[in-house]
C-alpha positions in Angstrom: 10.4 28.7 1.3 12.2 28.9 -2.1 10.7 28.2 -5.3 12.3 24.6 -5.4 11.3 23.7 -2.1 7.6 24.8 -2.7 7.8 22.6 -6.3 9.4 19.4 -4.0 6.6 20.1 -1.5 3.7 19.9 -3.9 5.3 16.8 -6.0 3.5 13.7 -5.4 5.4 10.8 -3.2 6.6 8.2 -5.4 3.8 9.2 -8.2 5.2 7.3 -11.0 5.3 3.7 -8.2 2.0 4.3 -7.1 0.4 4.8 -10.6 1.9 1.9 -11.6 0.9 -0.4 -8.8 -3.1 1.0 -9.3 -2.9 -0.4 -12.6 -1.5 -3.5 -12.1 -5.1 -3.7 -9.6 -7.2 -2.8 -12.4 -6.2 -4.9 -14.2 -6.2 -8.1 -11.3 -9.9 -6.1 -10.9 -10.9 -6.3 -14.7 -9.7 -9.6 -14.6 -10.7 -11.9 -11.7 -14.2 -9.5 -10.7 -14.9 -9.1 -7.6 -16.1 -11.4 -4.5 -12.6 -12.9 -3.8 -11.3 -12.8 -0.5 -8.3 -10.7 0.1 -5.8 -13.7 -0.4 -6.7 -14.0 -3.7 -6.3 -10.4 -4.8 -2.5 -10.6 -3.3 -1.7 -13.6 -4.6 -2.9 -12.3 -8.6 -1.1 -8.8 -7.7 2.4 -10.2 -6.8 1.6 -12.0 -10.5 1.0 -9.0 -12.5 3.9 -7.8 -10.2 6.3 -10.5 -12.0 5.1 -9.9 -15.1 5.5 -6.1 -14.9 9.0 -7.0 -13.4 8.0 -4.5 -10.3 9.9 -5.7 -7.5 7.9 -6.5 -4.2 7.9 -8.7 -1.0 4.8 -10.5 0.0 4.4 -10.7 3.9 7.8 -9.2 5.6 7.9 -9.3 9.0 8.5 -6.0 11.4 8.5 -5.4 15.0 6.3 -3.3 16.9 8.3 -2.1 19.8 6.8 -0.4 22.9 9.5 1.9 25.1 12.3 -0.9 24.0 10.1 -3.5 24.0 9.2 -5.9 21.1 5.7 -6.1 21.7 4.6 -8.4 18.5 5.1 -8.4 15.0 3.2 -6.6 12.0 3.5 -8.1 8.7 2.1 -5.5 5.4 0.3 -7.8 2.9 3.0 -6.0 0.5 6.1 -4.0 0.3 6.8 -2.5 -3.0 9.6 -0.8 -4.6 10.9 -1.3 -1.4 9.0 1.9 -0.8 6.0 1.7 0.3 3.2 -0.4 1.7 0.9 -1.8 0.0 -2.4 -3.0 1.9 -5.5 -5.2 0.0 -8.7 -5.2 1.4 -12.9 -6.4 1.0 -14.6 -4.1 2.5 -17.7 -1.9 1.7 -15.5 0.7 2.1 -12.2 2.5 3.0 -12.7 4.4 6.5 -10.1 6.3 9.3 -9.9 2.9 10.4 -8.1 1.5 7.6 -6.4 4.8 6.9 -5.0 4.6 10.5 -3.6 1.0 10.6 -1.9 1.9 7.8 -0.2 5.3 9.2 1.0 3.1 12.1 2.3 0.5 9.8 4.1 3.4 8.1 5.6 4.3 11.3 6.5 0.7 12.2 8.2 0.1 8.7 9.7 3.3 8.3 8.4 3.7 4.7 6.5 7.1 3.8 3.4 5.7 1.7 1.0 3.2 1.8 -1.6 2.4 -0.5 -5.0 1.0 0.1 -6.7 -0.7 -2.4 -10.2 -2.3 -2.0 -11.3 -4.8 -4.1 -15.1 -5.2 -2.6 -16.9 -3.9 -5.4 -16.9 -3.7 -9.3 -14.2 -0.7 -9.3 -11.4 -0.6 -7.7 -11.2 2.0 -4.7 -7.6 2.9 -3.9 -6.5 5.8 -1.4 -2.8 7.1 -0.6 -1.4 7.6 2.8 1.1 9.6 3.7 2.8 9.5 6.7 3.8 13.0 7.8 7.2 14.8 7.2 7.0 12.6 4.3 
């Protein structure tokens, strides 16, 4: 491995997207509190999303195909940058279990990130997750 694949290696997928989008949750965070149900937390993202002008779709459909079968649909609570995924939760905490759902929704989707962001308690806990080959 060359010296430019080792520095495109360690750079950070979509860094500059994902710090923005953590932000815009702060501040939705800072704003509302916490004790909202996940619905709400979407809804007052997607409008710090307008006003940031960061483009996003709310509820996009996808299939979930099994050997050439359509076995259902999955739809992300966001897609963003027409990147990545972007999945709100209330939880006590983020586990395998979330990280998981969202690694097959990155396979599903096609994308290569997904963010988690938790909005359960007084700070906001956010994780990245990378699907691999990304």
């Amino acid at each position: 491995m060359n010296a430019n694949e080792r520095e495109l290696k360690n750079e950070i997928l979509f860094k500059d997207e994902a710090y923005q989008i953590v932000g815009c949750a702060l501040e939705v965070l800072n704003t509302l509190g916490n004790g909202f149900f996940e619905k709400i937390y979407e809804n007052g993202l997607t409008a710090e999303f307008d006003l940031k002008k960061i483009p996003y779709t709310q509820q996009s459909r996808f299939n979930v195909s099994y050997k050439g079968k359509t076995l259902g649909e999955y739809i992300p609570d966001l897609v963003v940058f027409n990147k990545m995924i972007v999945e709100i939760t209330t939880i006590d905490k983020i586990t395998h279990q979330e990280r998981g759902q969202v690694l097959n929704y990155l396979r599903v989707t096609e994308l290569k990130l997904g963010i988690i962001l938790n909005f359960k308690n007084s700070k906001l806990e956010w994780e990245r997750v990378v699907l691999s080959g990304a």
